[in-house]
PDB file of N, CA, C and O in Angstrom:
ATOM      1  N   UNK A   1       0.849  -1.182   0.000  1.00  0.00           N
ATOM      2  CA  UNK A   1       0.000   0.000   0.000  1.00  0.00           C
ATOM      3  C   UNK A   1       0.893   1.243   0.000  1.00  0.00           C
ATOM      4  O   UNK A   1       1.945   1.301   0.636  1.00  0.00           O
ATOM      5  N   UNK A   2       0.412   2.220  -0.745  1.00  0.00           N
ATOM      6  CA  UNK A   2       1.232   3.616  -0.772  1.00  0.00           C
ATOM      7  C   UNK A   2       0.906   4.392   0.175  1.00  0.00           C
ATOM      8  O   UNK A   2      -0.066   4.098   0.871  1.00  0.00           O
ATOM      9  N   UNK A   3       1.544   5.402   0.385  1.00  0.00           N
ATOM     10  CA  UNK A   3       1.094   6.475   1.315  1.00  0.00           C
ATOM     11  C   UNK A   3       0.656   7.771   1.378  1.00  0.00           C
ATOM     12  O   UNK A   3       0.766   8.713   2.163  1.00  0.00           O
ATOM     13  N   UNK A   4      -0.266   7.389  -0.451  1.00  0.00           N
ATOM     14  CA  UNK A   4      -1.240   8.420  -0.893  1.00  0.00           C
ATOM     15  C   UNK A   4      -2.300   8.836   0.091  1.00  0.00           C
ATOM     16  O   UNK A   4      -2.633  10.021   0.077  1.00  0.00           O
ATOM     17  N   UNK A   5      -3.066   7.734   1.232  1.00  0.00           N
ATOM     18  CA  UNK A   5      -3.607   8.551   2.445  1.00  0.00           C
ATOM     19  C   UNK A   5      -3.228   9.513   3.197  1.00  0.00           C
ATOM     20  O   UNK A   5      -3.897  10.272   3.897  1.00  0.00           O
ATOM     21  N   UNK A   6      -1.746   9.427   2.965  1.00  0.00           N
ATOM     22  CA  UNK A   6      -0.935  10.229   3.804  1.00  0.00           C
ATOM     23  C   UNK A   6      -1.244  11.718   3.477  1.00  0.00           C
ATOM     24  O   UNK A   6      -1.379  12.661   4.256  1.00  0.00           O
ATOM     25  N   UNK A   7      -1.312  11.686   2.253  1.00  0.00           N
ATOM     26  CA  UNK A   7      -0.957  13.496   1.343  1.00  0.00           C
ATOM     27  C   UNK A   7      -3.078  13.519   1.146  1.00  0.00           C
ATOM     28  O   UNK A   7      -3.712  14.546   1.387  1.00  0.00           O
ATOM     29  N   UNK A   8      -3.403  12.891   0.931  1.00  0.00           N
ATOM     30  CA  UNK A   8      -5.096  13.038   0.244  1.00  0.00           C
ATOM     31  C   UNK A   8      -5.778  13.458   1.626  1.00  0.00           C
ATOM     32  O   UNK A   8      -5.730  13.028   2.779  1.00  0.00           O
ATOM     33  N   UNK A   9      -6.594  14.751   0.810  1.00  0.00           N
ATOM     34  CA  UNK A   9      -7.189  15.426   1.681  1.00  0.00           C
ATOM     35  C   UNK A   9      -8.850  15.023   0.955  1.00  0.00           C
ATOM     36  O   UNK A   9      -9.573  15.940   0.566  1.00  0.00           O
ATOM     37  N   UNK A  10      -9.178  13.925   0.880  1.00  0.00           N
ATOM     38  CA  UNK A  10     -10.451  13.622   0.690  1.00  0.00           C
ATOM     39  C   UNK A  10     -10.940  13.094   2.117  1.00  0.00           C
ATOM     40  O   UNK A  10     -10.199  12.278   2.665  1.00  0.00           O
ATOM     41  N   UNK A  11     -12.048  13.454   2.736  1.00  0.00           N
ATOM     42  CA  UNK A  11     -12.869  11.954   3.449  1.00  0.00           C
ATOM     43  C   UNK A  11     -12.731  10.967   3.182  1.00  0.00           C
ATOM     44  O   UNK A  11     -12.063  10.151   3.816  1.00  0.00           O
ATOM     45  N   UNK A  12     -13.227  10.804   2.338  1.00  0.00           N
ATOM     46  CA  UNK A  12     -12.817   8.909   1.965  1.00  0.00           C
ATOM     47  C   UNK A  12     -11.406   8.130   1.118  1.00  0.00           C
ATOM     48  O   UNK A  12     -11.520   8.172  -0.107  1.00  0.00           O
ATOM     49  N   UNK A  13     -10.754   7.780   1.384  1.00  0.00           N
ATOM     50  CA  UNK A  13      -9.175   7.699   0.665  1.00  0.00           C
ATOM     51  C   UNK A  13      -9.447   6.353   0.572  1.00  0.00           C
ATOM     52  O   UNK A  13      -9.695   5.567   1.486  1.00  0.00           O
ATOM     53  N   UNK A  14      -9.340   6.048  -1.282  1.00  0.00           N
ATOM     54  CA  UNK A  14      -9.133   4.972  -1.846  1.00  0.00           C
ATOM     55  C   UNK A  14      -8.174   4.401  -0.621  1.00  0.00           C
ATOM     56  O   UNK A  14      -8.711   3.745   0.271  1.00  0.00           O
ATOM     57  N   UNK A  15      -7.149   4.586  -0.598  1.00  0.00           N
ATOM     58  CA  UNK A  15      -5.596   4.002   0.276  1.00  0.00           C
ATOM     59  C   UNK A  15      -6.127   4.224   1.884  1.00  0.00           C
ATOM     60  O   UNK A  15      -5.053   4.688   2.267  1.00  0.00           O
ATOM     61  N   UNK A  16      -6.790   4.240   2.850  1.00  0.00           N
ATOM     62  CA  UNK A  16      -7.041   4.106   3.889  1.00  0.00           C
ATOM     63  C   UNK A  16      -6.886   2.955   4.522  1.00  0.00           C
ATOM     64  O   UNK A  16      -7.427   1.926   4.117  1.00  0.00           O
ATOM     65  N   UNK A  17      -5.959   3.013   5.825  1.00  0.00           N
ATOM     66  CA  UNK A  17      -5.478   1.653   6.119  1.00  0.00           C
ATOM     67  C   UNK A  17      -6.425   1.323   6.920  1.00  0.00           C
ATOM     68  O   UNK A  17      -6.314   0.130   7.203  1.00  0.00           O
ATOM     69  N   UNK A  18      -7.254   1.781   7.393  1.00  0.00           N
ATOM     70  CA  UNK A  18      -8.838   1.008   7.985  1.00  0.00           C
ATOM     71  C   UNK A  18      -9.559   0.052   7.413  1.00  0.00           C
ATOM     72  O   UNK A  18     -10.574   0.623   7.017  1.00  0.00           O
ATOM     73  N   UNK A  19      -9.622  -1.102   7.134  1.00  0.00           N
ATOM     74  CA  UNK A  19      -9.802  -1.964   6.787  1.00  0.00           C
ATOM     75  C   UNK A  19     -11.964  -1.658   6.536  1.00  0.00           C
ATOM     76  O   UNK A  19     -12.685  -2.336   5.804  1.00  0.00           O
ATOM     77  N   UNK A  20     -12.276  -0.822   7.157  1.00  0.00           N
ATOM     78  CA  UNK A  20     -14.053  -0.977   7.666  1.00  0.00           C
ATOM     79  C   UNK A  20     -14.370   0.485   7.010  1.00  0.00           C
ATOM     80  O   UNK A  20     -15.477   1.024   7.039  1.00  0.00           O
ATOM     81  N   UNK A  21     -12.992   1.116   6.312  1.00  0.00           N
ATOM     82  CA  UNK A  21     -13.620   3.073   6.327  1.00  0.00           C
ATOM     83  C   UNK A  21     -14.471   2.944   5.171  1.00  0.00           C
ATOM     84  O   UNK A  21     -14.615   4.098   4.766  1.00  0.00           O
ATOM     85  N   UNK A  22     -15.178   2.078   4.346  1.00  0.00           N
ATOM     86  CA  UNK A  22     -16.154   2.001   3.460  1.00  0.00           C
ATOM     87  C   UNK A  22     -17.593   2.498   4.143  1.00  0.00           C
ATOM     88  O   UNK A  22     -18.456   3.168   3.576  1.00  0.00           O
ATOM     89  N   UNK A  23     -17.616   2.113   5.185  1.00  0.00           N
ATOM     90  CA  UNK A  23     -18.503   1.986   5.949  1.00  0.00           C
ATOM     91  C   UNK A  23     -18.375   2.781   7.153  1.00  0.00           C
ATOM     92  O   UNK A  23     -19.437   3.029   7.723  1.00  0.00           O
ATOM     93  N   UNK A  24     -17.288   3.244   7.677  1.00  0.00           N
ATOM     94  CA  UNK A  24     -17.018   3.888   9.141  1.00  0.00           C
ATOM     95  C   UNK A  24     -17.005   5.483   8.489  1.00  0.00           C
ATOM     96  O   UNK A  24     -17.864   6.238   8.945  1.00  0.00           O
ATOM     97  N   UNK A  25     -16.216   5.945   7.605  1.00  0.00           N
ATOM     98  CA  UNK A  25     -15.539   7.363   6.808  1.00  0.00           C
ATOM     99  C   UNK A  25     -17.140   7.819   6.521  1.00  0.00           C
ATOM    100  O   UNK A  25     -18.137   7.106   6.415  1.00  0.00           O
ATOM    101  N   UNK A  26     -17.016   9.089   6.448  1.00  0.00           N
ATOM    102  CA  UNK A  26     -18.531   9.731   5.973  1.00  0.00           C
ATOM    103  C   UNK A  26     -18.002  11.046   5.026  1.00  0.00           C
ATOM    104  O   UNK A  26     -17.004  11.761   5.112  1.00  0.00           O
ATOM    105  N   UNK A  27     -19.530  11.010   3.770  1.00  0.00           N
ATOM    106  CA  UNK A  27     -18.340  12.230   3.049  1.00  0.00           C
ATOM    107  C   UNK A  27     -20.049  12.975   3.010  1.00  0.00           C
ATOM    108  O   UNK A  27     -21.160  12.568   3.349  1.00  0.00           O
ATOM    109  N   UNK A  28     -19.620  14.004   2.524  1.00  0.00           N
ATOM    110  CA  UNK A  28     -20.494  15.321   2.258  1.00  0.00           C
ATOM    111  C   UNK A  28     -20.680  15.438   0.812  1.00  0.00           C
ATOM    112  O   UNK A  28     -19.575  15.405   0.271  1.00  0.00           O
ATOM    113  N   UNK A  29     -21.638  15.563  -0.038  1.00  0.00           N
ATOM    114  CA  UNK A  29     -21.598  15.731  -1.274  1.00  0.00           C
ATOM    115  C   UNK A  29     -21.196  18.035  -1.291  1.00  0.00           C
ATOM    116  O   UNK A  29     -21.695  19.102  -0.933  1.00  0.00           O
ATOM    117  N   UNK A  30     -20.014  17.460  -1.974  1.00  0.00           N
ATOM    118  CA  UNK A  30     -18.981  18.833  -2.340  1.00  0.00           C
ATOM    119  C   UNK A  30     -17.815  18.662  -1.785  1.00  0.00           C
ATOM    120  O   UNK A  30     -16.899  19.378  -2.190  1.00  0.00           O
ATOM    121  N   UNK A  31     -17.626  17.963  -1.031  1.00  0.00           N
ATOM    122  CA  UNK A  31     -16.315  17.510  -0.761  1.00  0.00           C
ATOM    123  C   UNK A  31     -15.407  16.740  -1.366  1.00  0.00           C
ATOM    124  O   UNK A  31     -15.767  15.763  -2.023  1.00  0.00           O
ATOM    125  N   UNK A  32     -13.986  17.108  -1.213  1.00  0.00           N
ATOM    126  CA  UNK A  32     -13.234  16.238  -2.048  1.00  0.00           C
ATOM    127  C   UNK A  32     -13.459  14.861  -2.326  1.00  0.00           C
ATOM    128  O   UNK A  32     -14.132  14.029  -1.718  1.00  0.00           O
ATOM    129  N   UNK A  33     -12.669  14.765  -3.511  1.00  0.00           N
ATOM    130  CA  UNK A  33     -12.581  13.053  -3.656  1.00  0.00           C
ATOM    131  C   UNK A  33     -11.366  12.617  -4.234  1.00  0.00           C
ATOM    132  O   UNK A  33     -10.662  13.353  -4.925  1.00  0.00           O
ATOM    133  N   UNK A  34     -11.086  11.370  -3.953  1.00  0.00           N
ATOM    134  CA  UNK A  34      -9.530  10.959  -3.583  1.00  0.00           C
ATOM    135  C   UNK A  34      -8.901  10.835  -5.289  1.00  0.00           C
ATOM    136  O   UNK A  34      -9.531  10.161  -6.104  1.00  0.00           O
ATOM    137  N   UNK A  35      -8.246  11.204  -5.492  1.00  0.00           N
ATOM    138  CA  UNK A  35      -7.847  11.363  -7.044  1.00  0.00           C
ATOM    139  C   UNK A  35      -7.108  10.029  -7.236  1.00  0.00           C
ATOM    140  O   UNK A  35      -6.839   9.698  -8.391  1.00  0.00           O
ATOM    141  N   UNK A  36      -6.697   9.106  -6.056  1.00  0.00           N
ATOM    142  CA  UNK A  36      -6.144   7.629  -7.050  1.00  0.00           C
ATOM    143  C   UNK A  36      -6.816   6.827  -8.107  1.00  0.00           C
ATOM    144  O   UNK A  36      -7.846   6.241  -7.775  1.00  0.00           O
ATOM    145  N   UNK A  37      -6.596   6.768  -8.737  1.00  0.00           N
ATOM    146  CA  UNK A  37      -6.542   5.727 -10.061  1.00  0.00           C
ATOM    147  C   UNK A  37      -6.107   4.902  -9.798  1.00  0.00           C
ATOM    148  O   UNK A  37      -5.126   4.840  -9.058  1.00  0.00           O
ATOM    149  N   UNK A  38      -6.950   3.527 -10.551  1.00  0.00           N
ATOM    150  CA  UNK A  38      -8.382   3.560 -10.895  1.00  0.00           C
ATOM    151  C   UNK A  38     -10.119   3.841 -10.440  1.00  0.00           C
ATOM    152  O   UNK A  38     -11.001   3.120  -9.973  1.00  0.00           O
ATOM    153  N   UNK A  39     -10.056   4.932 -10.758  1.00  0.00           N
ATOM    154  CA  UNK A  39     -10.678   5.214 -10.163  1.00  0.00           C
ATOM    155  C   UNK A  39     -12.373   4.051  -9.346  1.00  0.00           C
ATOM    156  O   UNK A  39     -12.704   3.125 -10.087  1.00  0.00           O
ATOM    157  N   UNK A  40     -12.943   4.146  -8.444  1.00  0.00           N
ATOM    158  CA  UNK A  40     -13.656   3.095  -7.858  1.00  0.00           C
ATOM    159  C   UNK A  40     -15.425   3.399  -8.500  1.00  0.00           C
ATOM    160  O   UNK A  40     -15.794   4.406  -9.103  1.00  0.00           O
ATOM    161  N   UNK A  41     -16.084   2.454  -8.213  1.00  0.00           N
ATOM    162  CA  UNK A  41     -17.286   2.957  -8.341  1.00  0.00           C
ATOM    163  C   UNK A  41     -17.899   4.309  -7.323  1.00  0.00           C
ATOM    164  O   UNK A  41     -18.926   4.956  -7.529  1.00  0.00           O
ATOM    165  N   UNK A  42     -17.241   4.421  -6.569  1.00  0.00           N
ATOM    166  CA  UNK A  42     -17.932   5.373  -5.632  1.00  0.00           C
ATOM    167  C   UNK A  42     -16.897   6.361  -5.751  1.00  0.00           C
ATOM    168  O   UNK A  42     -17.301   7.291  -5.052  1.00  0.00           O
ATOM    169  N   UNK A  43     -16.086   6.596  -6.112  1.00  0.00           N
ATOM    170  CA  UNK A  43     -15.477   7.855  -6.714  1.00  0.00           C
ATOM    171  C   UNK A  43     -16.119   8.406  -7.569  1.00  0.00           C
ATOM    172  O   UNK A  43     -16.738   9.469  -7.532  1.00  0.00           O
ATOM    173  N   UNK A  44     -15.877   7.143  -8.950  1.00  0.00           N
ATOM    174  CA  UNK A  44     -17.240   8.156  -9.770  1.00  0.00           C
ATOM    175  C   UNK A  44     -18.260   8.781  -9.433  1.00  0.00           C
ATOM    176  O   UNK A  44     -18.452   9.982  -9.624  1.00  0.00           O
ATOM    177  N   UNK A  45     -19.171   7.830  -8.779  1.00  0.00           N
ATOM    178  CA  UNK A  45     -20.283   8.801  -7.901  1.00  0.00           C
ATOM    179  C   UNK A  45     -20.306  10.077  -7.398  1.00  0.00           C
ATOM    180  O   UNK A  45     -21.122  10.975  -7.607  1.00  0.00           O
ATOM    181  N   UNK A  46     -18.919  10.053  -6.431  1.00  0.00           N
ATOM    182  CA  UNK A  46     -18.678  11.482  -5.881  1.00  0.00           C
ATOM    183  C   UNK A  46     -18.431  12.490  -6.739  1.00  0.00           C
ATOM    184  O   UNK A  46     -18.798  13.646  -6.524  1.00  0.00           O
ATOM    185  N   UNK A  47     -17.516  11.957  -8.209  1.00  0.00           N
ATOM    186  CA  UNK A  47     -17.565  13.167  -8.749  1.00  0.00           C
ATOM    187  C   UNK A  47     -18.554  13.127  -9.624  1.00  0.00           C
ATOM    188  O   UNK A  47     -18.343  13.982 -10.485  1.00  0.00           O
ATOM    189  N   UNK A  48     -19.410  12.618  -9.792  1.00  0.00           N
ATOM    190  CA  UNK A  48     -20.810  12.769 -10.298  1.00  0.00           C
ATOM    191  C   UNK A  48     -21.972  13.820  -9.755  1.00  0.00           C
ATOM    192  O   UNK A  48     -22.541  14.686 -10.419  1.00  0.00           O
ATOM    193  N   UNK A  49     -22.155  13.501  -8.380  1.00  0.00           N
ATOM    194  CA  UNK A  49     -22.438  14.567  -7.286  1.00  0.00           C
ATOM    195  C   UNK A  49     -21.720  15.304  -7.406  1.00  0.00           C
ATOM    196  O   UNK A  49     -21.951  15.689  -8.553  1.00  0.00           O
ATOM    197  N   UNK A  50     -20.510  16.155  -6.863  1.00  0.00           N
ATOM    198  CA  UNK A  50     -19.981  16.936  -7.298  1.00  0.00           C
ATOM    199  C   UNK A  50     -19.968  18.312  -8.260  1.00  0.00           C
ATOM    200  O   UNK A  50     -19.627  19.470  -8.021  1.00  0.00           O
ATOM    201  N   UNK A  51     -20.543  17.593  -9.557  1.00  0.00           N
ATOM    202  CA  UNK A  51     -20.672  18.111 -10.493  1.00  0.00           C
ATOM    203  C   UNK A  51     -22.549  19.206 -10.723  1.00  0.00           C
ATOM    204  O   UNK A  51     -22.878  20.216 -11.346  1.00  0.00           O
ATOM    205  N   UNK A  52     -23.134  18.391  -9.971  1.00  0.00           N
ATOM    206  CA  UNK A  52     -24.514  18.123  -9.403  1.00  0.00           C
ATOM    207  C   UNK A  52     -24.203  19.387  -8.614  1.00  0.00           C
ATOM    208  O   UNK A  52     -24.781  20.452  -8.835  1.00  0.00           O
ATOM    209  N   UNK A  53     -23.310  19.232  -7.729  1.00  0.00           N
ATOM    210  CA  UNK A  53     -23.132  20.616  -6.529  1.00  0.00           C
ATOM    211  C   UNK A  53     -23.502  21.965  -7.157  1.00  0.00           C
ATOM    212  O   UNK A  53     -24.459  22.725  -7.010  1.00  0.00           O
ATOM    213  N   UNK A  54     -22.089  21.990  -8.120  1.00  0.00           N
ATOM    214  CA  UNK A  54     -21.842  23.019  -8.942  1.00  0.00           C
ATOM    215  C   UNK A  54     -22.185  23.771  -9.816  1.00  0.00           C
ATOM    216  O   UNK A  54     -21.785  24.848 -10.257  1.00  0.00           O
ATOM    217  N   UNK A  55     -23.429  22.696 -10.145  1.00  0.00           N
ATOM    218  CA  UNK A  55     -24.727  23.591 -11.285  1.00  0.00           C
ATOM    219  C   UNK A  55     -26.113  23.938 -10.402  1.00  0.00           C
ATOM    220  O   UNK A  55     -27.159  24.508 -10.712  1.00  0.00           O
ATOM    221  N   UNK A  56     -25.563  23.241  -8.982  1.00  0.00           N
ATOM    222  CA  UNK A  56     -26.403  24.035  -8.087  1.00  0.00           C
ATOM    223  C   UNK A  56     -28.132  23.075  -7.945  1.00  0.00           C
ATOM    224  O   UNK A  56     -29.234  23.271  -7.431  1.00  0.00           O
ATOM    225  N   UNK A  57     -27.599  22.257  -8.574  1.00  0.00           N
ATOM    226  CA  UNK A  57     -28.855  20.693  -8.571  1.00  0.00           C
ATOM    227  C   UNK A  57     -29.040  19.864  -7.774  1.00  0.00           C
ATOM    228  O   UNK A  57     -30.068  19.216  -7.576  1.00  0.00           O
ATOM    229  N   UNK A  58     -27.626  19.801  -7.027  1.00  0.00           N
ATOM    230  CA  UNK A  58     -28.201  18.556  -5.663  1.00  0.00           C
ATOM    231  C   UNK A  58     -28.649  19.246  -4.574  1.00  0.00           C
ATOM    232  O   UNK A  58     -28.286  20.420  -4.502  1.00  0.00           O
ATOM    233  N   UNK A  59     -29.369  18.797  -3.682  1.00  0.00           N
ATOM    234  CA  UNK A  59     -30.626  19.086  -3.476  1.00  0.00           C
ATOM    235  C   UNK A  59     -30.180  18.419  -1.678  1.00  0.00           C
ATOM    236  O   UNK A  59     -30.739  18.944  -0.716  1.00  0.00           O
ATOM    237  N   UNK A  60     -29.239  17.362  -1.480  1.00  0.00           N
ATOM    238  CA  UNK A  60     -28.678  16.561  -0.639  1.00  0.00           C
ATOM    239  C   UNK A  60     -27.622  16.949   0.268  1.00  0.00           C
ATOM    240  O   UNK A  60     -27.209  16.370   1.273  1.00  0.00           O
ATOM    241  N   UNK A  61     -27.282  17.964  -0.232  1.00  0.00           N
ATOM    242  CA  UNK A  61     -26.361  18.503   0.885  1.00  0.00           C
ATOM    243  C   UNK A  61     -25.955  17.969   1.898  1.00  0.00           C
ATOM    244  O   UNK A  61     -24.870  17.394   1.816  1.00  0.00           O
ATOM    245  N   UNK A  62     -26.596  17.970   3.053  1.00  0.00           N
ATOM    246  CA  UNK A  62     -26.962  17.605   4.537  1.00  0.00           C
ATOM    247  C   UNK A  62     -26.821  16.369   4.806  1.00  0.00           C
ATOM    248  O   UNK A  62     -26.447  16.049   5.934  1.00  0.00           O
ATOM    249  N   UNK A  63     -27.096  15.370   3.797  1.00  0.00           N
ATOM    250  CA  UNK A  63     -26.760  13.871   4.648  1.00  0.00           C
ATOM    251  C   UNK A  63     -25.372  13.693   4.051  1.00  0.00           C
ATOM    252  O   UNK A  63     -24.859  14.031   2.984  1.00  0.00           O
ATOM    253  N   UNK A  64     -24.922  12.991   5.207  1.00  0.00           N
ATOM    254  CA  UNK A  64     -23.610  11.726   4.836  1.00  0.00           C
ATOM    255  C   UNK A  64     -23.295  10.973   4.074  1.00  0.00           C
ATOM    256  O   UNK A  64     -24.191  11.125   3.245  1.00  0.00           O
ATOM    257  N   UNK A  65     -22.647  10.202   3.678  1.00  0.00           N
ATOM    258  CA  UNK A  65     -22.467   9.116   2.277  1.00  0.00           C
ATOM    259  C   UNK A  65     -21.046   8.591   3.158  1.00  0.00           C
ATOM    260  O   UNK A  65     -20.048   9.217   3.515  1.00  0.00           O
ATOM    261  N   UNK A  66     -21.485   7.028   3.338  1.00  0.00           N
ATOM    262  CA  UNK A  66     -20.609   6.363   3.130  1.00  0.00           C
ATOM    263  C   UNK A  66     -19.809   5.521   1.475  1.00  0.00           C
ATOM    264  O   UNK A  66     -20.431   5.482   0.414  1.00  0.00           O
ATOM    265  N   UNK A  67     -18.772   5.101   1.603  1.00  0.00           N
ATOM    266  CA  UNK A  67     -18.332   4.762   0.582  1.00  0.00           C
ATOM    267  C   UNK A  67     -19.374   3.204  -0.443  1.00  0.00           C
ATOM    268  O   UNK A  67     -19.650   2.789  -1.568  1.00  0.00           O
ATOM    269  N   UNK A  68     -19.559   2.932   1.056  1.00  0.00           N
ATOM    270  CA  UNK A  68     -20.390   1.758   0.673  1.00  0.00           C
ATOM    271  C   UNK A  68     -21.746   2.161  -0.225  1.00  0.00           C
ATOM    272  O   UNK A  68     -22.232   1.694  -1.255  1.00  0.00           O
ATOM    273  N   UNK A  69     -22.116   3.246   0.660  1.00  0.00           N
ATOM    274  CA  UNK A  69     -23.751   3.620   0.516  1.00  0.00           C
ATOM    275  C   UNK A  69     -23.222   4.504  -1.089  1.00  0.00           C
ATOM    276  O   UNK A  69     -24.009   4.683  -2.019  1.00  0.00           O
ATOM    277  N   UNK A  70     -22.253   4.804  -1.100  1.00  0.00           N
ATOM    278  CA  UNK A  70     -22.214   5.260  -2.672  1.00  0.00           C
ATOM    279  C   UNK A  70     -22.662   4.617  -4.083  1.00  0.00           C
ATOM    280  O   UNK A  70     -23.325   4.919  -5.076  1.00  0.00           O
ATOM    281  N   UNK A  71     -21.609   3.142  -3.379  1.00  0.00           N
ATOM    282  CA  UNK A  71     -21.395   1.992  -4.395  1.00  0.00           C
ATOM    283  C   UNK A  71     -22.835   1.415  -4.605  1.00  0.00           C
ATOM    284  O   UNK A  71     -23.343   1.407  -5.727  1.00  0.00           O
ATOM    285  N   UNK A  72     -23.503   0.917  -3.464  1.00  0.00           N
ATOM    286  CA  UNK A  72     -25.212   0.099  -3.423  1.00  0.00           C
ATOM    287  C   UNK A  72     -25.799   0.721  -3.671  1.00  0.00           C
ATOM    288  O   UNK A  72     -26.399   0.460  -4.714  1.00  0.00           O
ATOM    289  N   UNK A  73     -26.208   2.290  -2.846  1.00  0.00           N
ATOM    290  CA  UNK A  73     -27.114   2.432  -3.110  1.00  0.00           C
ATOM    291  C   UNK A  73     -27.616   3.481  -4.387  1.00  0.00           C
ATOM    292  O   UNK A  73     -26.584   3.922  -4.895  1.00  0.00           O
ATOM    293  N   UNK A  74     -28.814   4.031  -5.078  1.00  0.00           N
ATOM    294  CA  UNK A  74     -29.250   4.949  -5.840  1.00  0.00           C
ATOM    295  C   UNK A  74     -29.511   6.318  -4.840  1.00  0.00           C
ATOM    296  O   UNK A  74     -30.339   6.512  -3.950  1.00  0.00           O
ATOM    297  N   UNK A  75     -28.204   7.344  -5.512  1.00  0.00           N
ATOM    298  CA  UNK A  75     -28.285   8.475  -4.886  1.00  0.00           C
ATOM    299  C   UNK A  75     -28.326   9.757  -6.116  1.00  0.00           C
ATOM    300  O   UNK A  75     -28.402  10.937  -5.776  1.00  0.00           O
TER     301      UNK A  75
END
């Protein structure tokens, strides 16, 4: 494992040595997202949301997102 967690200022870090932070880590839609490549299914997501932020369309602000709840669920 690298020590891209080390330098990444996302909530959720692809490279997180927490074995559970899929599920434990909580992110904010507008908040960073971890730039390692390849990128994951729930990266995309985030910067999907993200993008959503910025044209001023998501609507979600306020709740949490785990990494998990990115990947399963429809957000």
């Amino acid at each position: 494992m690298s020590n891209h967690h080390l330098e990444c200022e996302a909530p959720i870090c692809k490279d997180d040595p927490n074995p559970n932070f899929k599920h434990a880590v909580k992110w904010y839609a507008g908040e960073d997202v971890c730039t390692k490549s390849p990128y994951t299914k729930w990266q995309k997501k985030q910067i999907d949301i993200n993008k959503w932020v910025k044209l001023g369309k998501f609507r979600n602000l306020e709740i949490l997102y785990t990494a998990y709840e990115l990947e399963t669920k429809s957000i």
